[in-house]
N, CA and C atoms as an extended XYZ file, in Angstrom:
411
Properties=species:S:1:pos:R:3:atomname:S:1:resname:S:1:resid:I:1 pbc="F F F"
N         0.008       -4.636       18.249 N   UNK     1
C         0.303       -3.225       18.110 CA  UNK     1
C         1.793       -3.019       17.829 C   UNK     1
N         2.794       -3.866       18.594 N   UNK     2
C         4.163       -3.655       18.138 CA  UNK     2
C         4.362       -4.191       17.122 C   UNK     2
N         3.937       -4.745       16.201 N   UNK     3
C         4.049       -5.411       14.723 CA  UNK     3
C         3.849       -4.155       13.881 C   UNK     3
N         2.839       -3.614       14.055 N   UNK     4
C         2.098       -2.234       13.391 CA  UNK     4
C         3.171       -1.242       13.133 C   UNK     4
N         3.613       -1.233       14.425 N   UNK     5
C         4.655       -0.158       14.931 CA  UNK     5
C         5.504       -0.433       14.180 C   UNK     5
N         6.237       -1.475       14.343 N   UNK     6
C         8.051       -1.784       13.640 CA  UNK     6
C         7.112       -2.015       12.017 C   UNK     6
N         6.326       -1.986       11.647 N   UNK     7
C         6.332       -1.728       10.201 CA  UNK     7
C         6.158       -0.797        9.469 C   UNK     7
N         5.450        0.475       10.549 N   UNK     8
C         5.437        2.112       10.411 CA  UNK     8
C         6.572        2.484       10.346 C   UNK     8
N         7.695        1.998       10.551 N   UNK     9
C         8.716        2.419       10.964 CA  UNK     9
C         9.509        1.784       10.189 C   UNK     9
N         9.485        0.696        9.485 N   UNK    10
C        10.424        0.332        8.158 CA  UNK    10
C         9.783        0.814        7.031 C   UNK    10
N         8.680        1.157        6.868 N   UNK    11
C         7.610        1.916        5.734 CA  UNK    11
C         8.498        3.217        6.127 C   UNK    11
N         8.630        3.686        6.289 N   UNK    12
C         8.879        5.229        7.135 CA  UNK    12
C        10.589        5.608        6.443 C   UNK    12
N        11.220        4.339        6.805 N   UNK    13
C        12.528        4.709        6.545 CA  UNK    13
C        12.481        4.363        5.000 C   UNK    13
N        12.534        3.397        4.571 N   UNK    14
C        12.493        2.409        3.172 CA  UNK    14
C        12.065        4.148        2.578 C   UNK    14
N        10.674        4.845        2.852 N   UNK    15
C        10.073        5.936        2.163 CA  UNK    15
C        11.315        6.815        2.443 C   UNK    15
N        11.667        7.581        3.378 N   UNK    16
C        13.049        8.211        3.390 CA  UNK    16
C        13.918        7.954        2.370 C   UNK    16
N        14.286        6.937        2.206 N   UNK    17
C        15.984        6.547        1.740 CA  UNK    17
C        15.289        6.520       -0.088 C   UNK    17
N        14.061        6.324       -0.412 N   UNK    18
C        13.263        6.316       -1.582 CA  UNK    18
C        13.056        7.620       -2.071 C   UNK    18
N        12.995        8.540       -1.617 N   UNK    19
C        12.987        9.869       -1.886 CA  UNK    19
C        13.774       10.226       -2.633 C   UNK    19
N        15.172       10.089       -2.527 N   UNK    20
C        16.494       10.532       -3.086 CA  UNK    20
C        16.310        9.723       -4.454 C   UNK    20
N        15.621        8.760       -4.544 N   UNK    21
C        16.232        7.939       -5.579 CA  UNK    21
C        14.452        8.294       -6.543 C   UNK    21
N        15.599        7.901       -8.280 N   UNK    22
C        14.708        8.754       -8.834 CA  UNK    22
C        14.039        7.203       -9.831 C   UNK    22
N        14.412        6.213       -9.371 N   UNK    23
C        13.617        5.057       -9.719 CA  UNK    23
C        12.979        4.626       -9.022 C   UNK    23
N        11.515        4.426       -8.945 N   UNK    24
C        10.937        4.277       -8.040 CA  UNK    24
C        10.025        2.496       -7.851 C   UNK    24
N        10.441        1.858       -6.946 N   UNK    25
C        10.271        0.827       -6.901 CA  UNK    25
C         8.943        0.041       -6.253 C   UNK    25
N         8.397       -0.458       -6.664 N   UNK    26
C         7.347       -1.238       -5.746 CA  UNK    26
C         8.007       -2.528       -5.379 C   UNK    26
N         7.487       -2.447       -4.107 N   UNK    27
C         7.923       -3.735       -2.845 CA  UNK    27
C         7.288       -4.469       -2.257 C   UNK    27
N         7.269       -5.730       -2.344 N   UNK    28
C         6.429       -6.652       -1.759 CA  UNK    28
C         6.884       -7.492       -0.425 C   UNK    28
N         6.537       -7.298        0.306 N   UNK    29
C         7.071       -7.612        1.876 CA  UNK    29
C         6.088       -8.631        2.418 C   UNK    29
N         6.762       -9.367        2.535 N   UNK    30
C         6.236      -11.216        3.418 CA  UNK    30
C         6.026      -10.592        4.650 C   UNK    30
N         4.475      -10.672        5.319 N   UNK    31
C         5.237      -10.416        6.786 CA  UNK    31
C         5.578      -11.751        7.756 C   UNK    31
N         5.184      -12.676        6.935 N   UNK    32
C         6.002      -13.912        7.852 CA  UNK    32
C         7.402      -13.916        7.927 C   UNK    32
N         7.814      -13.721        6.779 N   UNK    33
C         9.495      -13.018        6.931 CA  UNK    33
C         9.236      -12.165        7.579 C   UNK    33
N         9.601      -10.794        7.358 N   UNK    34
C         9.570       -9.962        7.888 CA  UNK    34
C        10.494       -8.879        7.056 C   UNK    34
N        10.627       -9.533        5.929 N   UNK    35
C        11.414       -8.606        4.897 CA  UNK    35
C        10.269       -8.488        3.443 C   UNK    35
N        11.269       -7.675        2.302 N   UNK    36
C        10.945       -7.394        1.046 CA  UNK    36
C        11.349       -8.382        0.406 C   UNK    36
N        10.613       -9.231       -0.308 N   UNK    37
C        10.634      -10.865       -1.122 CA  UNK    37
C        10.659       -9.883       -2.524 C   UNK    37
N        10.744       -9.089       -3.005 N   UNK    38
C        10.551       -9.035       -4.574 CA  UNK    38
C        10.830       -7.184       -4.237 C   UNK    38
N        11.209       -6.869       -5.568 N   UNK    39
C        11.337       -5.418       -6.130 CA  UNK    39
C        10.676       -5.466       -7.875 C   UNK    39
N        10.168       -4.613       -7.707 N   UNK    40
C         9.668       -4.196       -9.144 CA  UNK    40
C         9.824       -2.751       -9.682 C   UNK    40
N         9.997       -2.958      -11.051 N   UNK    41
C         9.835       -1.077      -10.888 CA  UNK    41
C         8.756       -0.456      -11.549 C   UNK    41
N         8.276        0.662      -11.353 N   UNK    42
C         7.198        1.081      -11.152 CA  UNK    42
C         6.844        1.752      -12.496 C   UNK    42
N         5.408        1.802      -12.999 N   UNK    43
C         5.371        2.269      -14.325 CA  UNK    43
C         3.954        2.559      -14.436 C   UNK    43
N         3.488        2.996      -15.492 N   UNK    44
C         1.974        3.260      -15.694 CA  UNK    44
C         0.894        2.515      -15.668 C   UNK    44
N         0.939        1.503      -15.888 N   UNK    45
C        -0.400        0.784      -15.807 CA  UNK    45
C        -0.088        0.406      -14.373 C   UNK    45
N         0.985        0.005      -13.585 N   UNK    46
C         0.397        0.315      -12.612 CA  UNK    46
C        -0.016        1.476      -11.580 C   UNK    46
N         0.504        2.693      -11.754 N   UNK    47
C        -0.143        3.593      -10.978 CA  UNK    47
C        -1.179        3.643      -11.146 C   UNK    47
N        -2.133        3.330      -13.040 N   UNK    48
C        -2.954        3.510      -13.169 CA  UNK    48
C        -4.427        2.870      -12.636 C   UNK    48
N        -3.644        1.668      -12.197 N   UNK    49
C        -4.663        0.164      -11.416 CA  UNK    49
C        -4.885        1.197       -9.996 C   UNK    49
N        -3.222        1.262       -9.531 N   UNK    50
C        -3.569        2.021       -7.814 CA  UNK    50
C        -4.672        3.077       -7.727 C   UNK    50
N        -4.660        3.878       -9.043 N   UNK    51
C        -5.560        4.891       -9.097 CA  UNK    51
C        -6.459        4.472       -9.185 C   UNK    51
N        -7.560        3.337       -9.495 N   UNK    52
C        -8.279        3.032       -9.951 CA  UNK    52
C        -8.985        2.740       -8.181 C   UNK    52
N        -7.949        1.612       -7.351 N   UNK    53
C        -8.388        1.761       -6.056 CA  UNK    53
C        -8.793        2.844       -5.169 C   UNK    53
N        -7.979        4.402       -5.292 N   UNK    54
C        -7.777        5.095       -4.648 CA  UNK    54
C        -9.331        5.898       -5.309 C   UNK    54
N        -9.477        5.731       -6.140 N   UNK    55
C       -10.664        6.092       -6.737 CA  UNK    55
C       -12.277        5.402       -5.896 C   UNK    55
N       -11.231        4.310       -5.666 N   UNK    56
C       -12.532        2.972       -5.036 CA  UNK    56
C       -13.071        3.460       -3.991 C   UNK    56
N       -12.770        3.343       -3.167 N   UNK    57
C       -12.243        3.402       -1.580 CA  UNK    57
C       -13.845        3.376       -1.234 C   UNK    57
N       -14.418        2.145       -0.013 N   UNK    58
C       -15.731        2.041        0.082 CA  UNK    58
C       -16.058        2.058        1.527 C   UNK    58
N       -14.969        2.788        2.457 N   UNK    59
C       -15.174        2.814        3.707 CA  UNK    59
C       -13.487        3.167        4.093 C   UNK    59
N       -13.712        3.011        5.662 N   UNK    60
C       -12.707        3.105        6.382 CA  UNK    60
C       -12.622        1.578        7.166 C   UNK    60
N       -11.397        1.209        7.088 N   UNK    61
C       -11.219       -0.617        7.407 CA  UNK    61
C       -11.053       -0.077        8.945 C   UNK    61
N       -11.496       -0.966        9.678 N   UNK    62
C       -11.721       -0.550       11.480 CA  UNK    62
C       -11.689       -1.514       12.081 C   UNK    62
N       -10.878       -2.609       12.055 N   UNK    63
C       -10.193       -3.106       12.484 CA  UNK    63
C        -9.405       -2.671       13.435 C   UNK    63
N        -9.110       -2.840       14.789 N   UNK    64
C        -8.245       -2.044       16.216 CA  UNK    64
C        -6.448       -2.711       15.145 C   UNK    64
N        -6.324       -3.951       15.111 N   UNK    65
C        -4.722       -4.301       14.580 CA  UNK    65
C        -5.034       -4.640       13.037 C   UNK    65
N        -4.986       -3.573       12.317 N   UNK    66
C        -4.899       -3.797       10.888 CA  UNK    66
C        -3.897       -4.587       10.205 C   UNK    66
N        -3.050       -4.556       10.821 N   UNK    67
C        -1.555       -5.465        9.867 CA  UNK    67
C        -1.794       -7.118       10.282 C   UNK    67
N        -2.137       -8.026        9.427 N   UNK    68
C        -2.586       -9.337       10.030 CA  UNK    68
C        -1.122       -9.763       10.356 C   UNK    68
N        -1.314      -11.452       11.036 N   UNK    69
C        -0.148      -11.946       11.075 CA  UNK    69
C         0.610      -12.476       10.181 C   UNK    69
N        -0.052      -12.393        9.129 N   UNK    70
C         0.810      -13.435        8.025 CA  UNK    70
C        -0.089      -13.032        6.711 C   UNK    70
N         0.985      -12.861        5.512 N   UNK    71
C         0.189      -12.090        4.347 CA  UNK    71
C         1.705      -11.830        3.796 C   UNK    71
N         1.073      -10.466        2.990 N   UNK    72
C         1.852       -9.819        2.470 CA  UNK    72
C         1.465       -8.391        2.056 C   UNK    72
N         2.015       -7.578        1.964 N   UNK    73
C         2.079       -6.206        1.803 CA  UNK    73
C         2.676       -5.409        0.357 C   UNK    73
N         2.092       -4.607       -0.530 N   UNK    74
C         2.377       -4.456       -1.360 CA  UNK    74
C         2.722       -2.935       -1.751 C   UNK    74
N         3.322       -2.373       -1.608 N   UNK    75
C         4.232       -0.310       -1.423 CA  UNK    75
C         4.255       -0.007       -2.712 C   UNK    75
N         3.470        0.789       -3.445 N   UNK    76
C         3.538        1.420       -4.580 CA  UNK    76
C         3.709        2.900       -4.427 C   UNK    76
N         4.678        3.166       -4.665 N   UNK    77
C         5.034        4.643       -4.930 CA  UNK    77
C         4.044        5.246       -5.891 C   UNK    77
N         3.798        6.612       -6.056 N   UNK    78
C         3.025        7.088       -7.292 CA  UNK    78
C         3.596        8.476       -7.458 C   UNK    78
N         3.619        8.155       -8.665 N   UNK    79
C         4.148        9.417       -9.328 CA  UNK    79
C         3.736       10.173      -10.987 C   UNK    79
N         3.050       10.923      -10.811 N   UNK    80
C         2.655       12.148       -9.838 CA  UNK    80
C         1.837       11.754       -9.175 C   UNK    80
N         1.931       12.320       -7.618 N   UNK    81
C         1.188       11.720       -6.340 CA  UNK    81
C        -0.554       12.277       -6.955 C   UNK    81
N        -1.274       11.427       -6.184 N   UNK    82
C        -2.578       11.463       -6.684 CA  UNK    82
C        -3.695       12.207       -5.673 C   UNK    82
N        -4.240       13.268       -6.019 N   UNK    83
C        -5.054       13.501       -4.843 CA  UNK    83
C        -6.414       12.404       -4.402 C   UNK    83
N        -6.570       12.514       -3.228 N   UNK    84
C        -7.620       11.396       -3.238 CA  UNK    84
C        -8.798       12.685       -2.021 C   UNK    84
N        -9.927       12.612       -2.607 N   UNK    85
C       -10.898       13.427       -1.851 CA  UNK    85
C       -12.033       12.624       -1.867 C   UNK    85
N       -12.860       12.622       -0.205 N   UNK    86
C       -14.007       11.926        0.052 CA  UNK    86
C       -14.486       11.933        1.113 C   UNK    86
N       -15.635       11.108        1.658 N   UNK    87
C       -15.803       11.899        2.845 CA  UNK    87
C       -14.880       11.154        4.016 C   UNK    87
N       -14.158       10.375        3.846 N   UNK    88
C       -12.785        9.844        5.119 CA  UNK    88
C       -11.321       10.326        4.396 C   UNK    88
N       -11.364       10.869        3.251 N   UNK    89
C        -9.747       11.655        3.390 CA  UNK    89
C        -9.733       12.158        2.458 C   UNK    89
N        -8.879       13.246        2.587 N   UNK    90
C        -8.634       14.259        1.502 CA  UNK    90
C        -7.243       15.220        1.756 C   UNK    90
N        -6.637       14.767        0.940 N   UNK    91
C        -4.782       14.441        1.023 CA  UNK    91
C        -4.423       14.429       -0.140 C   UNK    91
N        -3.020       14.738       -0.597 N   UNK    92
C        -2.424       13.796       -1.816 CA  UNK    92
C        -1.659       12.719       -1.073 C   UNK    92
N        -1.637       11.666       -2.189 N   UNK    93
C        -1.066       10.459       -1.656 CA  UNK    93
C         0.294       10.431       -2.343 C   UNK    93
N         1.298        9.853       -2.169 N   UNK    94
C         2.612        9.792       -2.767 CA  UNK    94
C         2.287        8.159       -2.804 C   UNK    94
N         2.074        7.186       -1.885 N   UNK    95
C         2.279        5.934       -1.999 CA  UNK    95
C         1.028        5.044       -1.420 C   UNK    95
N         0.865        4.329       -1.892 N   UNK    96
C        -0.431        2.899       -1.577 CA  UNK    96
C         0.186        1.863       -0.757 C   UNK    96
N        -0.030        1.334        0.301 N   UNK    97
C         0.480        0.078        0.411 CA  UNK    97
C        -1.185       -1.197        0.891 C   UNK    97
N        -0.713       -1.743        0.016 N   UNK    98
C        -2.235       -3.222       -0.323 CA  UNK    98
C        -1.864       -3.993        0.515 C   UNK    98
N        -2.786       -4.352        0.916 N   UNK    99
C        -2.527       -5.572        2.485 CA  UNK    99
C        -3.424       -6.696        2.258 C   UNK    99
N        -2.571       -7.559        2.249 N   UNK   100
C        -3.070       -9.390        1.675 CA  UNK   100
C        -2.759       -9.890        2.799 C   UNK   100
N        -4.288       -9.917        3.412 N   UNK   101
C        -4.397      -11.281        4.477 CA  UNK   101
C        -4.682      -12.588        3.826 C   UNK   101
N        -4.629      -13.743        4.755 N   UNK   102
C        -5.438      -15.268        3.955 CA  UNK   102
C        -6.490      -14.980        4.765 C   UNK   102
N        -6.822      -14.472        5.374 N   UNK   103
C        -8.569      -14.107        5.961 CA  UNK   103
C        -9.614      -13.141        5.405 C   UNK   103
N        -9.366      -12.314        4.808 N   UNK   104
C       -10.218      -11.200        4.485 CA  UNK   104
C        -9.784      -10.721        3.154 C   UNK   104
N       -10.913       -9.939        2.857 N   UNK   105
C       -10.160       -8.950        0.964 CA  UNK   105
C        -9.034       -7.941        1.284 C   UNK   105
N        -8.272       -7.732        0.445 N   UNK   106
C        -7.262       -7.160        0.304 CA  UNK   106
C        -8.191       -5.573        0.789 C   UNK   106
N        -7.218       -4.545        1.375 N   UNK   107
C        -7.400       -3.172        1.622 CA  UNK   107
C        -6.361       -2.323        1.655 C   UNK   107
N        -6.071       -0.975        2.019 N   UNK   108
C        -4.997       -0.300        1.674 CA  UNK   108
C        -5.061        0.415        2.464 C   UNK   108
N        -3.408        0.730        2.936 N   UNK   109
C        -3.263        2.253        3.657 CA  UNK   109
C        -2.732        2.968        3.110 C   UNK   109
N        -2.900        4.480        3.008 N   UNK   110
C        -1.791        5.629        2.537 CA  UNK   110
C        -1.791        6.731        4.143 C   UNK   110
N        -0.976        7.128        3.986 N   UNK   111
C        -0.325        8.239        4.897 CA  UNK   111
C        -0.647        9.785        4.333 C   UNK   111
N        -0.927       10.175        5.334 N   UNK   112
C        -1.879       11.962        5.176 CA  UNK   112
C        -0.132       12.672        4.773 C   UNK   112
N        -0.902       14.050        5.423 N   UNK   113
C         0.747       15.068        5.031 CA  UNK   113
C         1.422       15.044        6.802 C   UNK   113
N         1.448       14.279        7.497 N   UNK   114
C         1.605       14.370        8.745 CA  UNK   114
C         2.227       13.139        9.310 C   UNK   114
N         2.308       11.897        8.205 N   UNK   115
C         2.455       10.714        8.047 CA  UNK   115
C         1.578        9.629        8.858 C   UNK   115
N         0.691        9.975        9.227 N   UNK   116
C        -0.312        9.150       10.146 CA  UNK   116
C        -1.133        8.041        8.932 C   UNK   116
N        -0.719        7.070        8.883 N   UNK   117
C        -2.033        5.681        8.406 CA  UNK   117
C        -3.410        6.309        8.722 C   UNK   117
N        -3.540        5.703        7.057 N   UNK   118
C        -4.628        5.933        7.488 CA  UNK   118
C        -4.990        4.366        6.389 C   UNK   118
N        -6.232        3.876        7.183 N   UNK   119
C        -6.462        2.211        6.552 CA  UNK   119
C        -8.046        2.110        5.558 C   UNK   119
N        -8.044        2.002        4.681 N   UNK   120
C        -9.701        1.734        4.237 CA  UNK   120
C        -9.905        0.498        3.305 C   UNK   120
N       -11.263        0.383        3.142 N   UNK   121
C       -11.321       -0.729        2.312 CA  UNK   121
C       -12.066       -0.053        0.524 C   UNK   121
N       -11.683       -0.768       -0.131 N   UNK   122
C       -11.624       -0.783       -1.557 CA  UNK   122
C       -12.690       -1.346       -2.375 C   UNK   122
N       -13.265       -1.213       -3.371 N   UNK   123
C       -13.445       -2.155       -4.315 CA  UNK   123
C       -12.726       -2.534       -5.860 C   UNK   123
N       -13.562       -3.590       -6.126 N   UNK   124
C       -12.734       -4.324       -7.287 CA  UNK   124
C       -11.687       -5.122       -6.723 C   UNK   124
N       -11.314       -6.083       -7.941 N   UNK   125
C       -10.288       -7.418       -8.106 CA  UNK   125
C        -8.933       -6.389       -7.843 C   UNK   125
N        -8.071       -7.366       -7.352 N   UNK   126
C        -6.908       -7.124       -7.102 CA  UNK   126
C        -5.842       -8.027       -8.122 C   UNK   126
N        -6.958       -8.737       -8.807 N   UNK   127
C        -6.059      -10.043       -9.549 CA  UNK   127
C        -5.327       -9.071      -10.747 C   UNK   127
N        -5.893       -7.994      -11.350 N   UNK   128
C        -4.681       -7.031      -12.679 CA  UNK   128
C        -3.887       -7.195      -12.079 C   UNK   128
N        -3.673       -5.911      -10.848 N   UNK   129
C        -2.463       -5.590      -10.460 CA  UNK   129
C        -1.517       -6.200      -10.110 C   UNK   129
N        -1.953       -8.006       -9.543 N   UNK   130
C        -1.343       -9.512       -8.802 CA  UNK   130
C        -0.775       -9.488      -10.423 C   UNK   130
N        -1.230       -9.712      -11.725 N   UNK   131
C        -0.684      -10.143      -12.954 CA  UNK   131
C         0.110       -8.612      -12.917 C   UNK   131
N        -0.035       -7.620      -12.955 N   UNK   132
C         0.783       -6.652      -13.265 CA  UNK   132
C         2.093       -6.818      -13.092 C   UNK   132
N         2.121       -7.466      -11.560 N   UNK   133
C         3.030       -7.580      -10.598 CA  UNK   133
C         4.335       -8.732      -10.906 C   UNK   133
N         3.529       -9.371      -12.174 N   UNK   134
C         3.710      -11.110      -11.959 CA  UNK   134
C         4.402      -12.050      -10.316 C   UNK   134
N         3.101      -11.813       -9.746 N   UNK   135
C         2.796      -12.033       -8.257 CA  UNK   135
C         2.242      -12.827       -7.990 C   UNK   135
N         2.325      -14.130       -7.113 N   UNK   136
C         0.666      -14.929       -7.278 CA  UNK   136
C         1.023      -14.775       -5.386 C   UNK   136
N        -0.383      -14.867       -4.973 N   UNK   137
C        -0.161      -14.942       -3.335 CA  UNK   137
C         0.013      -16.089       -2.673 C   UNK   137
């Protein structure tokens, strides 16, 4: 749970200090480090992949500690934020972040208007957006 926490909370600020700035970057964060391993900047085909997930969405991931121990994490800003409506959320989203365990399929959280996570699972390959990224896990 305190892993969860201190990463709500560098998601939180990183999104703060991202606001001001009018290039908007996607970030890929080791959590075995515990930092951002790569910056990219952000462009249409990929919002258009994120959209494609946010479109997906095939449940709610329910898992009690969603953030595994070791992976990586992937923060896509979107712009223009995307509404996402269904029967577990209905929000606009400003940002995606993709969560790569070595145990399970990749899934995603976005944050409501209140900033609360919210976690679900997806369908479709994640391998475009991994080449989008030029990313390998």
């Amino acid at each position: 749970m305190k892993k969860v926490l201190v990463f709500i909370f560098i998601l939180l600020i990183i999104s703060t200090n991202g606001i001001a700035q009018t290039n908007k970057q996607v970030q890929i964060f080791d959590i075995n480090k515990g930092k951002v391993i790569k910056n990219i900047q952000m462009n249409t085909d990929l919002q258009q992949e994120v959209e494609k997930y946010l479109e997906g969405i095939t449940g709610v991931y329910v898992k009690y500690n969603p953030i595994p121990n070791n992976g990586f994490m992937i923060r896509i800003p979107l712009e223009p934020n995307v509404m996402v409506k269904n029967q577990w959320f209905d929000d606009l989203v400003d940002e995606v972040t993709i969560i790569f365990s070595s145990h399970e399929i990749p899934f995603i959280m976005v944050f409501d208007d209140e900033n609360r996570p919210h976690f679900f699972t997806i369908e479709g390959s994640t391998s475009k957006l991994l080449g989008l990224l030029n990313f390998k896990l």
